[in-house]
N, C-alpha and C positions, 0 to 999 in steps of 0.2 A: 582085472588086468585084461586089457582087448591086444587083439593083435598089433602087427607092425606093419600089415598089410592093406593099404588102400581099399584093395579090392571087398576088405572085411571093416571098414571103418565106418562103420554105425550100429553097431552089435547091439543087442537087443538085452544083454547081461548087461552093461554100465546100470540102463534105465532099471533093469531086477534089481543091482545091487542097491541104487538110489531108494528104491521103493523100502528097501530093508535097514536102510540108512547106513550103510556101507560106504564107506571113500574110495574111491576107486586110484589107478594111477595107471597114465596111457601115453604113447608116445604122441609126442607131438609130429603129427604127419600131416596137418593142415588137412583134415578131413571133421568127418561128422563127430568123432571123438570128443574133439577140441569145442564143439558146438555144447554137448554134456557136462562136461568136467571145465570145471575154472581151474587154473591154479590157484593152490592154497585156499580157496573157497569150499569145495564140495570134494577134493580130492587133486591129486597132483601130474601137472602133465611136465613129460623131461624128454630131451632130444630122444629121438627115435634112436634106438639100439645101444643108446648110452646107458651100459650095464651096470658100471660105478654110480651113479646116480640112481638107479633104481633100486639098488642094494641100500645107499642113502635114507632115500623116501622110504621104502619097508623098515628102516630103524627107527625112523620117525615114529610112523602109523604103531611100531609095535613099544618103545618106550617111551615116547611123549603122551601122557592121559592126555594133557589139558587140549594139545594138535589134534587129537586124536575123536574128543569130545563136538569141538567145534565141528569138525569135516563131519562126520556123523550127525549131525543134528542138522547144517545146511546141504548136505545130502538128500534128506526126506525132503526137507523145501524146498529143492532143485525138482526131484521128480514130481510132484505137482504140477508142472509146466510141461512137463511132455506125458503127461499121463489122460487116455481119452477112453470114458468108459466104452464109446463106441465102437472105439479103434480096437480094444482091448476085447469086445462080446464076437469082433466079426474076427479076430485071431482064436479065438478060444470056442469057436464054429466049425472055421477051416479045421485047424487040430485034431479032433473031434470027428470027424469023415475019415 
C-alpha cells in the first residue's frame, strides 16, 4: 500500500513488495504507481481515496487463494523489469555511509 500522495508516487516498497511476490494495491493517481502495479495483473490499482473499494480489494487478496495465487506469482515477474543489480549495489553504498 503506497501513498495517496503524488509527491510519494514511486515508493521504493511496491518494487520490495514485487521482489517478495507480494500484490500490492495503489491508488490510482496517474503517477509512477500506476507504471508498477497493473490492475488485476501483479496487484490492484482503485480510485484514489476510494476507501470502500480498497476494503473490496483486501477481501479479495485475503479470501480469494486462486486471485491471490496469480497476483503473487506475476508479481515476481513484474519485478524483474525494474530490478537493476547496478541500480541496486550504488543504493546499498549510499545506505551504507
Amino acid at each position: 500500500l503506497t501513498s495517496n500522495k503524488r509527491s510519494e508516487s514511486y515508493g521504493l516498497s511496491l518494487i520490495e513488495a514485487q521482489q517478495h511476490g507480494k500484490p500490492c494495491i495503489v491508488f490510482n493517481i496517474n503517477t509512477g504507481v500506476n507504471e508498477i502495479i497493473t490492475n488485476n495483473f501483479n496487484g490492484f490499482s482503485i480510485p484514489n481515496n476510494n476507501i470502500d473499494k480498497f476494503i473490496q480489494k483486501l477481501n479479495v487478496l485475503y479470501f480469494d487463494d486462486n486471485i491471490l495465487k496469480k497476483l503473487k506469482s506475476n508479481s515476481y515477474s513484474n519485478y524483474k523489469k525494474f530490478y537493476s543489480e547496478k541500480a541496486f549495489n550504488k543504493l546499498i553504498k549510499l545506505l551504507s555511509k
